[in-house]
N, C-alpha and C positions, 0 to 999 in steps of 0.2 A: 630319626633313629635309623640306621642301616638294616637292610632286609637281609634274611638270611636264605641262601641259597647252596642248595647241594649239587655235585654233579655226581653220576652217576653213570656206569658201562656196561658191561658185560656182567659182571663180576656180582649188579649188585639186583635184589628183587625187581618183578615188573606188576606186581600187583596191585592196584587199588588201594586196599587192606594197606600194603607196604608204606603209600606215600602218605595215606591219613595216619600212621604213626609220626611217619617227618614231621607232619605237620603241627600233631599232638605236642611234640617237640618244639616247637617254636619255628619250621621251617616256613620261609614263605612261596618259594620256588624251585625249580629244578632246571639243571642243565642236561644234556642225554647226549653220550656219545655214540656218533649214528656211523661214520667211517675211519680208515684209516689208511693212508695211500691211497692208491688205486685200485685194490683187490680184498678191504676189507668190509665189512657190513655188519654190526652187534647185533646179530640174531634178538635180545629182547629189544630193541630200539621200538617197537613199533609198537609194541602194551607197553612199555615206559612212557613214551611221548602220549599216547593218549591217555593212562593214569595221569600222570603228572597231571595235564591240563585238568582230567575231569575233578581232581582235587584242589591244584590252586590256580587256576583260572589260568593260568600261563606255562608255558616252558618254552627250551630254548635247546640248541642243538652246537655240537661241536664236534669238530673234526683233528685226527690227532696225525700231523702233518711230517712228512720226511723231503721236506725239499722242492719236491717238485712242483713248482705255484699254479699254473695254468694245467694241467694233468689233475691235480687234486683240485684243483678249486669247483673243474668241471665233473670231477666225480661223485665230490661231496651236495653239492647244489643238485643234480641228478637225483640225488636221493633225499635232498628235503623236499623236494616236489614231490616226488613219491608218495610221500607219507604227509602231503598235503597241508604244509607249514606256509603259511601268507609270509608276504612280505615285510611283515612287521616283526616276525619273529628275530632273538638276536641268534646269530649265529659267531662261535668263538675261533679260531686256529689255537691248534694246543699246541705250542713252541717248545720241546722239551729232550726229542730223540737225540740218542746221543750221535747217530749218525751225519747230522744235521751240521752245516759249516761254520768257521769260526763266525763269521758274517751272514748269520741265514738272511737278514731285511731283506735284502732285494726280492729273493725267492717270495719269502712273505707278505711285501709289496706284490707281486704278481696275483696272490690269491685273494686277498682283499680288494683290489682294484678289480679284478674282475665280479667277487659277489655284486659289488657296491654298482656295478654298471649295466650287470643284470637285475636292478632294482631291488638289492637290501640293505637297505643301508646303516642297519643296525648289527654293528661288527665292531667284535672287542679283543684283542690277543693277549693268550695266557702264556705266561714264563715263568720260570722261578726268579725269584728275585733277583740273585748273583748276576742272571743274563741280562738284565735290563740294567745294574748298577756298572757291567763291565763292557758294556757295546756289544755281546753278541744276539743280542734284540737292540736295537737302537732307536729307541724312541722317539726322537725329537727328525726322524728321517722317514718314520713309517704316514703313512699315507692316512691312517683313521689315530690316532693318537691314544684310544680308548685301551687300556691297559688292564687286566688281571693277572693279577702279583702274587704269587705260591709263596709263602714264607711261614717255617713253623718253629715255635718255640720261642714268640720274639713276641714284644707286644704292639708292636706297628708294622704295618707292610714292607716299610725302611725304603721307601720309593716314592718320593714327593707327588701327589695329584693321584695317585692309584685311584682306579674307579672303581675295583673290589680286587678284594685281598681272600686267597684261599688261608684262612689260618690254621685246620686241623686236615689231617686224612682219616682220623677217628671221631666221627662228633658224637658225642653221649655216648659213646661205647657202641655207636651202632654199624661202624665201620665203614664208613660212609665220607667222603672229603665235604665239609660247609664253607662257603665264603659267605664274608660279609659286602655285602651291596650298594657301596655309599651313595650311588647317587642314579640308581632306577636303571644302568647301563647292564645290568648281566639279568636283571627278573625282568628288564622292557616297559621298567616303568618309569624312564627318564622324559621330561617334557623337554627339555634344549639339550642335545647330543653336542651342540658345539659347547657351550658353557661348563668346566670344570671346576667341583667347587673347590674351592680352599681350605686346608684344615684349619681348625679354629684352634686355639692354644688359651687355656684361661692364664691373664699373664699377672694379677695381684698375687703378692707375696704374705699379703697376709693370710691368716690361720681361714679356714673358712670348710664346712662339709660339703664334701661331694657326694653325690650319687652311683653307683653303675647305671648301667644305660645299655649294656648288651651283657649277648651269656655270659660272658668270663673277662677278668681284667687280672693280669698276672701282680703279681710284686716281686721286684729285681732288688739286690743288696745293693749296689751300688748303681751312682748314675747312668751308666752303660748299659741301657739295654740288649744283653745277648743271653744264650743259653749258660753261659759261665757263671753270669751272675743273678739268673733267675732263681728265685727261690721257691719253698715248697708249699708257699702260699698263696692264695688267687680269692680274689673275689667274686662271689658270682652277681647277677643282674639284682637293682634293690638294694645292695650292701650302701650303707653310707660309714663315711669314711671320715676323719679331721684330715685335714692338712695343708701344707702351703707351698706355693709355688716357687720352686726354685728355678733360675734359668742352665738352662744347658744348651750351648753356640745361638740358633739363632731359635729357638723353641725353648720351652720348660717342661720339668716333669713336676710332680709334686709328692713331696718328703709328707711322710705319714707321722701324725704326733703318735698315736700310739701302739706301732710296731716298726720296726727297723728294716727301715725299705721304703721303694719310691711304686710309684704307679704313675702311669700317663696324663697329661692333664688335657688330651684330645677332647674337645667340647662333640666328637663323635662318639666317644666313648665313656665318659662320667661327666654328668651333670650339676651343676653349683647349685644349692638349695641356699646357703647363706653364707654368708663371712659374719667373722666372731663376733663382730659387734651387731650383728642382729639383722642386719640388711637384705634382704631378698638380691640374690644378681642373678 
């Protein structure tokens, strides 16, 4: 089951009190934005990063980047030291300014190659999706491959291999962005950083109940999942559901017998408790 992780800035509480609510919540971890450029510093970074820890055993640190790779990479690192972050901590580039070039990788190549040489080698880059679907993150060029995917109102990252998916900028109403964590790369608790898993797709078309499996699982009217044809229903974690798998290109989702609409058949995101005729899968 994917962990869930919040990041958090300037903007959002630094109290102890604050992160045992996240947690209350369902949170597992926290990201904390500590610079930006070359001349910025989040004043609460420093009661963030050490709540965070004293509540869920871990955090992590990220830097919200304009270009400049060797400049920022040396300013942000400067200041995880500071605040006395080991080397195992993950540290993210937040790929998103709009001043940033059609082609930022190289640039971004420059800052991760240096973390990773001054011995961190736990480094993930966040984009919105659109940037990684249209090459101006380029994946399959960048130097750590490890990826966190911004995408909201959809019910998948829409990004093949995502290592975690920011899905809301509101989670519980508490104004806060959550992603989900699939595979230990953003809360630090990955055992093989080279190993990406692969989504699992339940692919039997017969009838069979599914489970959720995290907070929320939307339902779209039609096959396409996009915000056009999401509808005003969602399941939350617990809900079990009928239905059966239909294929869509080279994945399925799965048509709901009793309401009109499809949900995911991500094996990361609802769980098969049986098919009709009785079977345990």
């Amino acid at each position: 089951m994917p962990k869930l992780v919040v990041d958090v800035s300037g903007y959002q509480a630094s109290t102890e009190t604050y992160f045992k609510n996240l947690k209350a919540n369902g949170i597992d971890s926290a990201m904390v934005k500590l610079t930006e450029s070359t001349t910025y510093v989040n004043p609460n970074a420093g009661n963030q990063i050490a709540n965070a820890y004293q509540v869920f055993g871990t955090v992590g640190a990220y830097h919200f980047f304009h270009g400049n790779g060797l400049a920022e990479a040396k300013y942000f690192l400067a200041w995880v030291k500071k605040y006395g972050l080991d080397k195992s901590t993950v540290l993210a580039i937040d790929v998103e300014a709009q001043d940033l070039p059609a082609n930022t990788t190289p640039q971004v190549n420059i800052f991760l190659k240096y973390l990773k040489s001054q011995g961190y080698p736990n480094v993930i880059t966040y984009g919105s999706g659109s940037w990684f679907k249209y090459g101006r993150i380029n994946r399959v060029a960048l130097v750590d491959q490890r990826i966190w995917v911004a995408a909201y109102g959809v019910n998948q990252p829409g990004i093949d291999n995502a290592n975690a998916w920011q899905y809301t900028d509101n989670f519980k109403g508490l104004h806060v962005d959550a992603s989900y964590d699939f595979d230990g790369s953003l809360s630090g608790t990955l055992t093989n950083p080279i190993t990406q898993t692969q989504p699992s797709y339940y692919q039997a078309t017969t009838l069979g109940l599914y489970e959720v499996i995290v907070p929320q699982v939307n339902v779209y009217k039609k096959l396409k999942f996009d915000k056009t044809n999401k509808s005003d229903i969602s399941y939350a974690k617990g809900s079990r559901v009928w239905a059966s798998a239909v294929k869509v290109g080279k994945i399925t989702h799965l048509k709901l017998k009793y309401a009109n609409g499809y949900i995911t058949s991500n094996s990361a995101y609802v769980k098969r408790i049986r098919l009709s005729g009785g079977d345990q899968k």
